[in-house]
C-alpha positions in Angstrom: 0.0 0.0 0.0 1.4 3.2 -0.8 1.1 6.8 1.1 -0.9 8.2 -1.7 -3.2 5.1 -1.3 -3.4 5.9 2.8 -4.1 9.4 2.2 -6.6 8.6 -0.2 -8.4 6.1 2.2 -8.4 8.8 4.5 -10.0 11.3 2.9 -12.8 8.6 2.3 -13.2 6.9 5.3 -12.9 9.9 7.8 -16.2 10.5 10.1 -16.5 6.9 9.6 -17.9 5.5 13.4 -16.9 2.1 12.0 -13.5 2.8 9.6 -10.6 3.6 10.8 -9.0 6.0 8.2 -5.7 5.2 6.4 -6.2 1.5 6.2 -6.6 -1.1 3.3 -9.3 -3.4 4.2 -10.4 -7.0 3.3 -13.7 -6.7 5.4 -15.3 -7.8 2.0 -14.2 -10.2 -1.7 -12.1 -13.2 -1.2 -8.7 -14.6 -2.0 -6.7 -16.6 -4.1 -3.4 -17.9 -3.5 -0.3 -19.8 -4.4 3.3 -20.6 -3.2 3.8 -17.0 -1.5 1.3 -14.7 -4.1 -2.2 -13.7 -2.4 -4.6 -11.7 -4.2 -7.5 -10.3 -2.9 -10.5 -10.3 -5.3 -13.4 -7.7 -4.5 -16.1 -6.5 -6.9 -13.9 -5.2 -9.8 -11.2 -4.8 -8.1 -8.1 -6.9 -7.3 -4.7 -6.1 -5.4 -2.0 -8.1 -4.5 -1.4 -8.6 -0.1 1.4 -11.3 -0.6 4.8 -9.1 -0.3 5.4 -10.7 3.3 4.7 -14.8 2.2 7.1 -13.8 -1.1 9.0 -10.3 -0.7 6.9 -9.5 -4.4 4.7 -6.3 -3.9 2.5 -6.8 -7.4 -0.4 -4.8 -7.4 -1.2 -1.6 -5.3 -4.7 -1.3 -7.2 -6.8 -2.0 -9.7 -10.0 -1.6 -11.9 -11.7 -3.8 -14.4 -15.1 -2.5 -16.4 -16.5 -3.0 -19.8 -15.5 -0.3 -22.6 -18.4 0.2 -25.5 -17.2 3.0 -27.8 -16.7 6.2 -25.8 -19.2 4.7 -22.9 -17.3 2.9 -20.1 -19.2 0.6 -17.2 -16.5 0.0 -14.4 -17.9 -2.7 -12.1 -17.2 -1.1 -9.1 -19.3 1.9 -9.7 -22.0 0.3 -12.1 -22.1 -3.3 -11.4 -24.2 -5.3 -8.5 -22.0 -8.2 -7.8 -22.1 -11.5 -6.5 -19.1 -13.5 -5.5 -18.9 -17.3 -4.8 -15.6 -20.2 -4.4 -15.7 -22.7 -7.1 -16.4 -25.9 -4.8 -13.7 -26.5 -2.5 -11.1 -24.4 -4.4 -9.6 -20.8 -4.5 -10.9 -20.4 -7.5 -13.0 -17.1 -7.1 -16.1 -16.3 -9.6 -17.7 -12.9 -9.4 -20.6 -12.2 -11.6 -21.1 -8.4 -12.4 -24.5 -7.6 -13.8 -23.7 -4.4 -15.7 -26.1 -2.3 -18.1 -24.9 -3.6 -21.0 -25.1 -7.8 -20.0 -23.6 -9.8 -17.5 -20.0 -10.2 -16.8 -18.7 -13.4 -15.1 -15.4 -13.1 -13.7 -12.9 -16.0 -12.6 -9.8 -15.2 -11.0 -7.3 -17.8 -10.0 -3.7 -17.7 -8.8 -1.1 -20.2 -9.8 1.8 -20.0 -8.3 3.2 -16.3 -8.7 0.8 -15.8 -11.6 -2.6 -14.2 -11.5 -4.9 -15.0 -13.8 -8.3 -12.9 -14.7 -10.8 -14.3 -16.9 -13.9 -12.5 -18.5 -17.0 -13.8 -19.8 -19.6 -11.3 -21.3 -22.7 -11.5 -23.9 -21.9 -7.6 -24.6 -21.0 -7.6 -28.3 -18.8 -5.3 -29.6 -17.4 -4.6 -25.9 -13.9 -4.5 -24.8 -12.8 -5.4 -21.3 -11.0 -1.6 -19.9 -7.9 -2.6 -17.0 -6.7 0.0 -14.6 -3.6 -1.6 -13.3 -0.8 -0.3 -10.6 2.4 -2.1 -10.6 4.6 -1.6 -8.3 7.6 -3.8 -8.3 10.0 -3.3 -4.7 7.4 -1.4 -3.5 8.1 1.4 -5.7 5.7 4.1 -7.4 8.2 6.2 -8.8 12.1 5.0 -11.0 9.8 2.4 -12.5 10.5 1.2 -16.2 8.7 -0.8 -18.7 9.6 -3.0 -21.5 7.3 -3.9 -23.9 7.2 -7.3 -25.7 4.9 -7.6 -28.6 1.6 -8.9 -26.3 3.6 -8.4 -23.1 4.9 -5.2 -20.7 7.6 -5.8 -18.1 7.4 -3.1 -15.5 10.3 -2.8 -13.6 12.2 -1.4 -10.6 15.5 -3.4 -9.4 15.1 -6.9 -8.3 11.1 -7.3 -8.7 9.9 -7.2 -12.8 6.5 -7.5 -13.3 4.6 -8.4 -16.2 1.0 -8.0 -17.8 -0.6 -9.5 -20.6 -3.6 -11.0 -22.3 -5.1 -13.7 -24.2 -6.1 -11.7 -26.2 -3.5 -9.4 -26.4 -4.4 -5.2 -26.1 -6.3 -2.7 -28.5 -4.5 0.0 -26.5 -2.9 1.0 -23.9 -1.4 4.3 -22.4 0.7 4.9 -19.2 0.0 6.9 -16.3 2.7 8.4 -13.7 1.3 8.3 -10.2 -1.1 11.1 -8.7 0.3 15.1 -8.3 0.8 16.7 -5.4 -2.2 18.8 -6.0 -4.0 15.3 -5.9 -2.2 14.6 -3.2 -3.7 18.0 -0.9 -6.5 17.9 -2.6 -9.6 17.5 0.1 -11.2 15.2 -2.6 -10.3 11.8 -3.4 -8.6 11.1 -6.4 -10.1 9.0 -9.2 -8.5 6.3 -11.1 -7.6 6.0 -13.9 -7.1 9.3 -13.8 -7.2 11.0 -17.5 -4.7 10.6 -20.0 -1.2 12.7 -19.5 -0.4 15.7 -20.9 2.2 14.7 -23.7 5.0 14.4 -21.3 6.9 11.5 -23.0 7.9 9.9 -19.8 4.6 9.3 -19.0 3.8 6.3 -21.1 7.2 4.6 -19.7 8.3 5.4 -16.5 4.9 4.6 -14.7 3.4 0.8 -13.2 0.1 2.2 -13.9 -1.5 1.4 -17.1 -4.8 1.6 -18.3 -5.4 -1.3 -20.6 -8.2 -2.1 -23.0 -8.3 -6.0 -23.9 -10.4 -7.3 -27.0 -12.5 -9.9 -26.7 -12.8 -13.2 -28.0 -15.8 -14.9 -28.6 -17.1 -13.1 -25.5 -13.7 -13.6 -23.5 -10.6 -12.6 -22.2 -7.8 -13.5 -19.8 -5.6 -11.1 -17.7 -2.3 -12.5 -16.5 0.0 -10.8 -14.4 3.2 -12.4 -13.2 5.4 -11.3 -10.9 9.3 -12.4 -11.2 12.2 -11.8 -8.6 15.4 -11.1 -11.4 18.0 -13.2 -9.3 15.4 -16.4 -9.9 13.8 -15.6 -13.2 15.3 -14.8 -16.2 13.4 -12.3 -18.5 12.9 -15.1 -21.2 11.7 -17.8 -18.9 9.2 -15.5 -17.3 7.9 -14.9 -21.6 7.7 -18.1 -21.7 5.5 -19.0 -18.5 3.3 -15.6 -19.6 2.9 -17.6 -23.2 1.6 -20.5 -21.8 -0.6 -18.7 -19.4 -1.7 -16.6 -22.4 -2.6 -19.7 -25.1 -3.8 -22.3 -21.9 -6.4 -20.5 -19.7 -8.8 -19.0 -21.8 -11.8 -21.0 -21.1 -13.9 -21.6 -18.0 -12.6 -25.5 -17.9 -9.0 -24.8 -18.0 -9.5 -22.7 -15.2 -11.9 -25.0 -13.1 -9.1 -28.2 -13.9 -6.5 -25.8 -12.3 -8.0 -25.7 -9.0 -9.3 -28.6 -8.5 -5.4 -29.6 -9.0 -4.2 -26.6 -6.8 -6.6 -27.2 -4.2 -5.3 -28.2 -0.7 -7.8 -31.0 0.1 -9.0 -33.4 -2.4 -11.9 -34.4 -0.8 -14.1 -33.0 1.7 -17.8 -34.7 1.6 -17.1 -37.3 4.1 -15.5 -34.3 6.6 -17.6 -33.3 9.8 -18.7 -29.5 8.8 -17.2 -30.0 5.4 -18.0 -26.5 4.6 -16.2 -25.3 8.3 -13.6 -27.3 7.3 -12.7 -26.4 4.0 -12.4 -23.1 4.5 -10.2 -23.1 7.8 -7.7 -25.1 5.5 -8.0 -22.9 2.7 -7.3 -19.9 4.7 -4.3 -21.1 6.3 -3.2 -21.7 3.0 -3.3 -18.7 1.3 -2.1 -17.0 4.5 1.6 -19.5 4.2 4.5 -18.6 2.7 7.2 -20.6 0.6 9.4 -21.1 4.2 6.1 -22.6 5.7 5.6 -19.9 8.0 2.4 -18.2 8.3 1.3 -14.9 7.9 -1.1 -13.5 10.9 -3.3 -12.1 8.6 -3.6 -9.7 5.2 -2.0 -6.6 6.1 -4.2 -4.3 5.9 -2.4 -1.2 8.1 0.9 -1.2 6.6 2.0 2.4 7.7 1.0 1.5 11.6 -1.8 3.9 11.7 -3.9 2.0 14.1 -1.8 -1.4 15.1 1.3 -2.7 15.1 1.2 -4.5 11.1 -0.3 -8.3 10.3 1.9 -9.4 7.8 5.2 -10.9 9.8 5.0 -14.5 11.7 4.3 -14.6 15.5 5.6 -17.7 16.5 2.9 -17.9 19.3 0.2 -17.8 16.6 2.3 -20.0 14.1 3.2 -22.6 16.2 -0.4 -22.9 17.7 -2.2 -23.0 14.6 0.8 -25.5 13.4 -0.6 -27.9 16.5 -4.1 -27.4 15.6 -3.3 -28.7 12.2 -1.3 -31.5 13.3 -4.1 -32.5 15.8 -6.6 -32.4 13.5 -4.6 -34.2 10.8 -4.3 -37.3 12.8 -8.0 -37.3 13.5 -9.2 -36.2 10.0 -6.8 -37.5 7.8 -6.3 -34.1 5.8 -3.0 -35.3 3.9 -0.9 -32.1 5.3 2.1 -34.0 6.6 4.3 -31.3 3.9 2.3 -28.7 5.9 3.9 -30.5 9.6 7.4 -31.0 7.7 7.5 -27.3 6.5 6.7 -25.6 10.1 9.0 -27.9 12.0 12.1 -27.3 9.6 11.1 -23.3 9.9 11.4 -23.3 13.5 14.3 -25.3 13.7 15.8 -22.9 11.0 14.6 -19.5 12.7 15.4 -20.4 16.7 18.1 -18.3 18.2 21.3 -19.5 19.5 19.8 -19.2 23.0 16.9 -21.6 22.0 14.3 -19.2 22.1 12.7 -17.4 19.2 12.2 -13.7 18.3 8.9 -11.7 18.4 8.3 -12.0 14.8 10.1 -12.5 11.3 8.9 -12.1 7.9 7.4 -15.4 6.6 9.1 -15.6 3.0 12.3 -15.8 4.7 12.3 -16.1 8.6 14.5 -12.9 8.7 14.0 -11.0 12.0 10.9 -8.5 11.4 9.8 -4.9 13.1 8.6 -5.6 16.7 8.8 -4.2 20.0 9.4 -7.6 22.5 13.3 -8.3 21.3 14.4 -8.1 24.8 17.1 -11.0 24.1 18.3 -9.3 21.0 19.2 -6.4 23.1 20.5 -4.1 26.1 17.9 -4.1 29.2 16.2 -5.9 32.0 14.4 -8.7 29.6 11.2 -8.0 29.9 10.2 -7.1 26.5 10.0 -10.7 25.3 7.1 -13.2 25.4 8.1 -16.2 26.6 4.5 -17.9 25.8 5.9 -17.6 22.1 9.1 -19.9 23.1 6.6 -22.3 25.0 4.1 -22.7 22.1 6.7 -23.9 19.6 8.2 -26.6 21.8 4.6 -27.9 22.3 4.2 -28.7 18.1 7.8 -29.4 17.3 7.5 -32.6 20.6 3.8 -33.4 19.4 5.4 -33.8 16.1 8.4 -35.6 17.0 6.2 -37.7 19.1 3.8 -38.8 15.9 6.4 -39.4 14.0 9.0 -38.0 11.7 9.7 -39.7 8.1 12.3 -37.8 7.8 15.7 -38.9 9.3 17.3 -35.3 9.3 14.8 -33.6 9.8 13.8 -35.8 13.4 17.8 -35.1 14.0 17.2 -31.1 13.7 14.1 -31.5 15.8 15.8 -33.0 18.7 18.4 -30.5 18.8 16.5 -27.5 18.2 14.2 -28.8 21.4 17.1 -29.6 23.6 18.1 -25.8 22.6 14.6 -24.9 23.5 14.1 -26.3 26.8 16.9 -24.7 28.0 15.7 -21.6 27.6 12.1 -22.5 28.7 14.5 -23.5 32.0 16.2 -20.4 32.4 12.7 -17.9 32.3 10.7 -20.5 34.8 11.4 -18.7 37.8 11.7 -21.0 42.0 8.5 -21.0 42.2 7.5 -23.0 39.6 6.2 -19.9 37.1 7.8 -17.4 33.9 9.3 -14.6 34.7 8.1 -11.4 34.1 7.4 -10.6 30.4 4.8 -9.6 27.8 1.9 -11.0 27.3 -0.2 -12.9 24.3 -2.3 -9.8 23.7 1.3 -8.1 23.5 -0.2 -4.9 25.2 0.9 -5.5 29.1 3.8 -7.1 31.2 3.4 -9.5 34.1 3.5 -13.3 35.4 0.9 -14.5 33.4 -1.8 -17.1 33.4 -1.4 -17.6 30.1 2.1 -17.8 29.7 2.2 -20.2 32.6 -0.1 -22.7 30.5 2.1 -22.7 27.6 5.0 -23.9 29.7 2.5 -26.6 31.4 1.6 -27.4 27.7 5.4 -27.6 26.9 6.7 -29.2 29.4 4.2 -32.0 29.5 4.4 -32.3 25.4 8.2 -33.3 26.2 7.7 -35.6 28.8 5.2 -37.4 26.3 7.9 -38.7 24.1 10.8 -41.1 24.5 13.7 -38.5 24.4 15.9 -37.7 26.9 14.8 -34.8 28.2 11.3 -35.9 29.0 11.8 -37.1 33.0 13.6 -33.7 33.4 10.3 -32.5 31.0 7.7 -34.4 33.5 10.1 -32.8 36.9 9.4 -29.2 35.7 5.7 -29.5 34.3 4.8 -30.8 37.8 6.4 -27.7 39.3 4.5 -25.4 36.8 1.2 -27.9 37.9 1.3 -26.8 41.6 2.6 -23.3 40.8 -0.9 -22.5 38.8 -3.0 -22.5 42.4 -0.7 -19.3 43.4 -2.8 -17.7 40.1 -6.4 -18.8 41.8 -9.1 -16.3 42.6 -11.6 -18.5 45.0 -14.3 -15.7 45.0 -14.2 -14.6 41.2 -14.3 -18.9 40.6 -11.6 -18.1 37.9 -7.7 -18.2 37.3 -6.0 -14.2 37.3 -5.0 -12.6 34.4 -1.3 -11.7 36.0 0.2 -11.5 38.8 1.7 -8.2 38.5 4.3 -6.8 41.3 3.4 -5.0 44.3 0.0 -4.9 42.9 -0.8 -9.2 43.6 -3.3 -10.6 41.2 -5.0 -8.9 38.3 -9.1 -10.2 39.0 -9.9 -9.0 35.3 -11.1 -12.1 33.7 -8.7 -12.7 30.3 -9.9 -15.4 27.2 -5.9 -16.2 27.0 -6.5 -17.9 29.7 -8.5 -20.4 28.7 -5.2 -22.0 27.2 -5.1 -23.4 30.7 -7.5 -26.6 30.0 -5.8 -27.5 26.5 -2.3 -27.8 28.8 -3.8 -29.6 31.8 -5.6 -32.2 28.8 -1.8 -32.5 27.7 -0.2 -32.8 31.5 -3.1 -35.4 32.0 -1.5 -37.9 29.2 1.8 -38.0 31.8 0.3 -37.4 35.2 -2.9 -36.6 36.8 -5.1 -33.6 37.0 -6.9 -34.4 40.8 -10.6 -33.7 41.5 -10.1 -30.1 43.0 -8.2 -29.1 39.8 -11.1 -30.2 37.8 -13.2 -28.2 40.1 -11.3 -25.4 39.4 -10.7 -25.3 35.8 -14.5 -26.4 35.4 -15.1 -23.0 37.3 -12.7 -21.1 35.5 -14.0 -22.0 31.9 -17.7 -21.7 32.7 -17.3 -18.4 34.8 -14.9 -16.9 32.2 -17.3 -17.3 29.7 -20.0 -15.6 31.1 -17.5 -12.9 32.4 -16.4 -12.2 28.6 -19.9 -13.0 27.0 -21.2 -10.0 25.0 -24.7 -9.4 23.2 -24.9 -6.2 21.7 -28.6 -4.9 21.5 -28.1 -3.1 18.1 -27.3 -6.1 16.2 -27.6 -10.1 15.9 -24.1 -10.6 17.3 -22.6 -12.1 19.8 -19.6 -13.7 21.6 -16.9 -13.4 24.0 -14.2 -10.4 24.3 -10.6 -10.3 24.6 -10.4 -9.3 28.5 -11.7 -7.1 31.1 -11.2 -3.9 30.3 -10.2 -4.1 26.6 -10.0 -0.5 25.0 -8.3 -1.1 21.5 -9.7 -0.3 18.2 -13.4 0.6 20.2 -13.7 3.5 17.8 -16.8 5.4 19.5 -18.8 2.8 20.9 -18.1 2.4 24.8 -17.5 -1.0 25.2 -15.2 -3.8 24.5 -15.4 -5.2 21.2 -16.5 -9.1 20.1 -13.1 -11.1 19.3 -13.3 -13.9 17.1 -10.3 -15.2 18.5 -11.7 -15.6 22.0 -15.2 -16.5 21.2 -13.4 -19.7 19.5 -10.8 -20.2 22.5 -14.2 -20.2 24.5 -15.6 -22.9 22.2 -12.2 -25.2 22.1 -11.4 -24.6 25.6 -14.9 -25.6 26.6 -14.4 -28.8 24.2 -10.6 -29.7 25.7 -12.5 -29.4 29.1 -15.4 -31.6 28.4 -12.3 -34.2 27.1 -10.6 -33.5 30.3 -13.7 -34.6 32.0 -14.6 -37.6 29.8 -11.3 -38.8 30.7 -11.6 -38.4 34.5 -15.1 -40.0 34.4 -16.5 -36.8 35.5 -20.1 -36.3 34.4 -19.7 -32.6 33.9 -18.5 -33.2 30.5 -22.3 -33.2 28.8 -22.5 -29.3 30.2 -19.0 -28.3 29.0 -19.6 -29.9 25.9 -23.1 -28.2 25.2 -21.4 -25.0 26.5 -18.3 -25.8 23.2 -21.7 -26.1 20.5 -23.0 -23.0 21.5 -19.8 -20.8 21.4 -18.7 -23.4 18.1 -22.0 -22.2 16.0 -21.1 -18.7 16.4 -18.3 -18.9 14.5 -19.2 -21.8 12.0 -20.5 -20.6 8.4 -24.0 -19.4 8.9 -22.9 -18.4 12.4 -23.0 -14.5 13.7 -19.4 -14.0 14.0 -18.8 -15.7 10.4 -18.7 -13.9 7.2 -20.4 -15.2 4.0 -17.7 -15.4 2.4 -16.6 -17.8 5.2 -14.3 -15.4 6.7 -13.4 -15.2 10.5 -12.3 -11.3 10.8 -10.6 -10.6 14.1 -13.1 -8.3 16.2 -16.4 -6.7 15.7 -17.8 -3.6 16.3 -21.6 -3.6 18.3 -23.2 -2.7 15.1 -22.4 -6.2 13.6 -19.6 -4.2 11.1 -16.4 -6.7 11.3 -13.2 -4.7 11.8 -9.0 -5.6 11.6 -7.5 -8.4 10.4 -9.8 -10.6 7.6 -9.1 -13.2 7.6 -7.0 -14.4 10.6 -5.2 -17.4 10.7 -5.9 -17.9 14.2 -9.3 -18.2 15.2 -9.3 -20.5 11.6 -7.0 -23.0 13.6 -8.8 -23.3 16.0 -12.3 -23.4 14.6 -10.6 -26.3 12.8 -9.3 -27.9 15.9 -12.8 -27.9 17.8 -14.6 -29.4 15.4 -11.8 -32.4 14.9 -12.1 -32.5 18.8 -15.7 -32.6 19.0 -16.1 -35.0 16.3 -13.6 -37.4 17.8 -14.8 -37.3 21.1 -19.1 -37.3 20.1 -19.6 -33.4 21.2 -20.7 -32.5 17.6 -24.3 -33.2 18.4 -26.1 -32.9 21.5 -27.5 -36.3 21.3 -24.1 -38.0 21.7 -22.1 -39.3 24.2 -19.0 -37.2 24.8 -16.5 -40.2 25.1 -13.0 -40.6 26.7 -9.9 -41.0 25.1 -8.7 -44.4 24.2 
């Protein structure tokens, strides 16, 4: 996103209760994706959000519309849309219904190719493209080079190129928009009109304004975007020549994703639907390394939050669990998807066994953050050890399902003997971390949460046959017994922090529902006794209703972040609905209802009816679920989504409740909720 694209949002989205000006949202359309490129397809209008999963910026923005004569119909001004996912792919169709006919558009990424296709009944039409390349993230020292049907645009390393099936009737160059634009209270309108004979205009510009002939009512748009030190300029013709004489029909594009499709089959899946898209999702959201994306950036310039495009390895490694978890139960095929996290970790730990606050995903080099306390000068604080804890819970769940891979099991066992070492050295006497930041990344303390992903940890190790585990089982009992210290007997829940001088925080906190997933895995190598239960049976059920929000002006509803939450609230005066914790509610309440199961505890039906009720929220059809299947990360009271869209997240673990509750009978009230075997 560039400035001039911020300023311009601003200027339209300011006075906005709901928008939060300056930002480039994906609150609506859907994506396609491919080995690193994502594209996000909205009505008549498609830009690129994959620079962080490939280090290739692409497109800044775009328009598409039908030309006829001197009239021109640009679907996102004159066009009701309707936009659907071929089956179970990323293929995306949007149908435009112009005044001139119907337009059905198919857009499908291939790798780091994008590929538009456009259907019409117009005769005598031409398909008009406004595109903005901006290759490095540059608007300005751009060049182009134009090969019979195809134009390079180009910076330094990153060359772009554009082209047709078709081929072009014309096209024309535009330099980006004057300062007068720039100050201009207005917003400015693209394309904007043709230059004023300045020859540079036509060549030193990524925005061109293309108009494509059609075909027996059809047309294919293909931009592919090339880094120079991997892709020669004549290999890149080529793959644009195939692209160009292969996918001009609706069937070569529907072959193409069934093949690129991440599951083959989903009708025999429990909520195929839910499913299908949680995978889908984390797809498009992973880059080349493996690791994951938070979400589409939509605030690049940090106007309102800290950026969404880098790796947390807290989010990465707990979706990367998820995954794993519900692989073994589903049978999903993604043991590439296990093999590819665990080598990134083992690739992107630090030589003190703990990992950074975040890195960029298409390479695992260190990205902007704030918690890099062990990267530099000071008293250590500014690091979240929850992040360190998460990761060595996946990479010893993996290592204890098995690893194909002889080397890679090898780099495993190392990286975690590095790993628990440093979990070691932040686990204070008294059997809980140090102080640090927490998962919300907004506070610092001894917290709850961080305390359950070294329970989680801990017990993960002691689970497997390595060396480390009886030292493993030692230290997860010592984090066991250390929990009570967090106990707040008349709230019925577990604190928030403990937080110096000032003892316990009493503000209920969803993080801390990671509590019940790490005493299910500490109750696979020890036992959880009956006034435990008790307690995290409170804690769940109580935290729940402490968090649970119903807004009156609209049909949501679901739980909040924590106690006292003030970010992104715009104007309305209270917390907003997270997606995140309303699905932590709904997969803690399932992991609790296992715990029970397994401890022949009857409670189990109640926590398990309490998991279906938070579950269907978030479920397509659900209040807290987009129709285009999308979980976005908060909402406001009105029912308008806000932030990230999608996240990767609350995806995992929508995903991971429903594997649970299928595998253990929750899924329907009319089951039995059954113990582990």
């Amino acid at each position: 996103m560039q400035l001039r694209d911020a300023l311009d949002d601003y200027k339209r989205s300011s006075g906005d209760s709901t928008l939060f000006p300056g930002e480039r949202r994906t609150l609506s359309g859907r994506f396609s994706g491919g080995d690193g490129r994502l594209v996000h397809i909205d009505e008549g209008v498609i830009r690129d959000f994959g620079y962080p999963l490939s280090g290739l910026t692409g497109l800044e923005r775009s328009r598409f519309g039908l030309s006829l004569g001197d009239e021109k119909f640009w679907f996102d001004d004159d066009a009701t849309s309707t936009q659907t996912y071929y089956e179970d792919t990323g293929l995306v169709e949007t149908v435009h219904e112009t005044p001139i006919g119907e337009v059905t558009e198919l857009d499908l990424t291939i790798g780091n190719a994008h590929l538009t296709h456009f259907e019409t009944v117009a005769e005598h039409a031409e398909i008009i493209a406004y595109v903005s390349l901006a290759p490095d993230g540059r608007h300005s020292r751009l060049g182009q080079l134009h090969h019979e049907d195809v134009i390079e645009v180009y910076h330094e390393t990153e060359h772009d190129f554009l082209g047709s099936s078709t081929g072009f009737a014309g096209i024309r160059g535009q330099i980006p928009a004057s300062f007068d634009d720039l100050i201009s209270e207005e917003p400015t309108e693209y394309p904007r009109p043709p230059h004023d004979g300045r020859y540079a205009e036509d060549r030193l510009s990524g925005d061109l304004v293309c108009w494509l002939p059609l075909d027996h009512g059809s047309t294919t748009l293909i931009t592919l975007l090339t880094d120079w030190e991997e892709t020669d300029r004549d290999d890149a013709l080529d793959q644009m020549e195939t692209f160009r004489t292969e996918y001009t029909d609706r069937a070569a594009f529907e072959a193409a994703a069934a093949e690129t499709a991440p599951l083959d089959d989903t009708d025999d899946l429990p909520l195929d639907e839910s499913v299908s898209a949680d995978v889908r999702v984390l797809s498009l959201l992973t880059g080349t390394t493996g690791l994951r994306m938070a979400g589409p950036d939509f605030d690049p310039y940090y106007r309102h939050s800290g950026g969404y495009g880098y790796t947390w390895f807290r989010d990465d490694a707990e979706i990367s669990l998820f995954v794993l978890e519900s692989d073994k139960h589903l049978d999903l095929g993604l043991d590439d998807w296990h093999a590819r996290s665990a080598r990134a970790y083992c690739e992107t730990q630090r030589p003190d066994g703990s990992w950074p606050h975040r890195v960029w995903p298409h390479n695992g080099a260190l990205a902007p953050g704030w918690a890099n306390a062990r990267l530099e000068a000071g008293d250590g604080v500014d690091y979240q050890a929850d992040q360190t804890g998460s990761v060595i819970a996946f990479l010893a769940s993996y290592y204890e399902s098995g690893i194909d891979d002889p080397d890679l099991e090898s780099r495993v066992v190392d990286t975690l003997e590095d790993a628990v070492d440093s979990l070691d050295e932040t686990l204070l006497d008294d059997g809980r971390p140090m102080v640090c930041q927490n998962a919300w990344e907004d506070s610092i303390g001894r917290f709850t949460h961080t305390t359950a992903t070294f329970l989680e940890a801990y017990s993960a190790l002691a689970a497997t046959d390595l060396p480390m585990a009886d030292h493993a089982l030692e230290q997860a009992h010592r984090v066991y017994h250390a929990i009570d210290d967090l106990w707040l007997a008349d709230r019925g829940l577990y604190a928030l922090r403990e937080h110096g001088a000032g003892g316990l925080d009493r503000r209920a906190d969803s993080a801390t529902l990671g509590l019940i997933g790490a005493h299910l895995t500490y109750d696979q190598v020890a036992t959880v006794d009956d006034d435990r239960l008790d307690k995290l049976d409170s804690h769940v059920h109580t935290m729940i209703e402490a968090l649970w929000h119903e807004p009156a002006d609209s049909e949501i509803a679901g739980l909040y972040r924590y106690e006292g939450d003030g970010w992104r609230q715009g104007e309305q005066g209270h917390e907003k609905i997270w997606t995140v914790s309303t699905g932590w509610g709904a997969n803690a309440a399932a992991q609790l209802a296992a715990l029970l199961a397994d401890n022949d505890d009857d409670r189990a039906v109640d926590a398990a009816s309490r998991a279906r009720e938070l579950l269907e929220l978030v479920t397509p059809g659900g209040v807290l679920c987009e129709d285009t299947s999308y979980l976005p990360e908060q909402y406001f009271d009105t029912g308008e989504p806000d932030s990230a869209t999608p996240l990767g997240w609350p995806h995992a673990l929508r995903l991971a409740t429903v594997s649970l509750m299928d595998e253990r009978g929750m899924l329907y009230a009319a089951h039995k909720v059954v113990a582990d075997d």
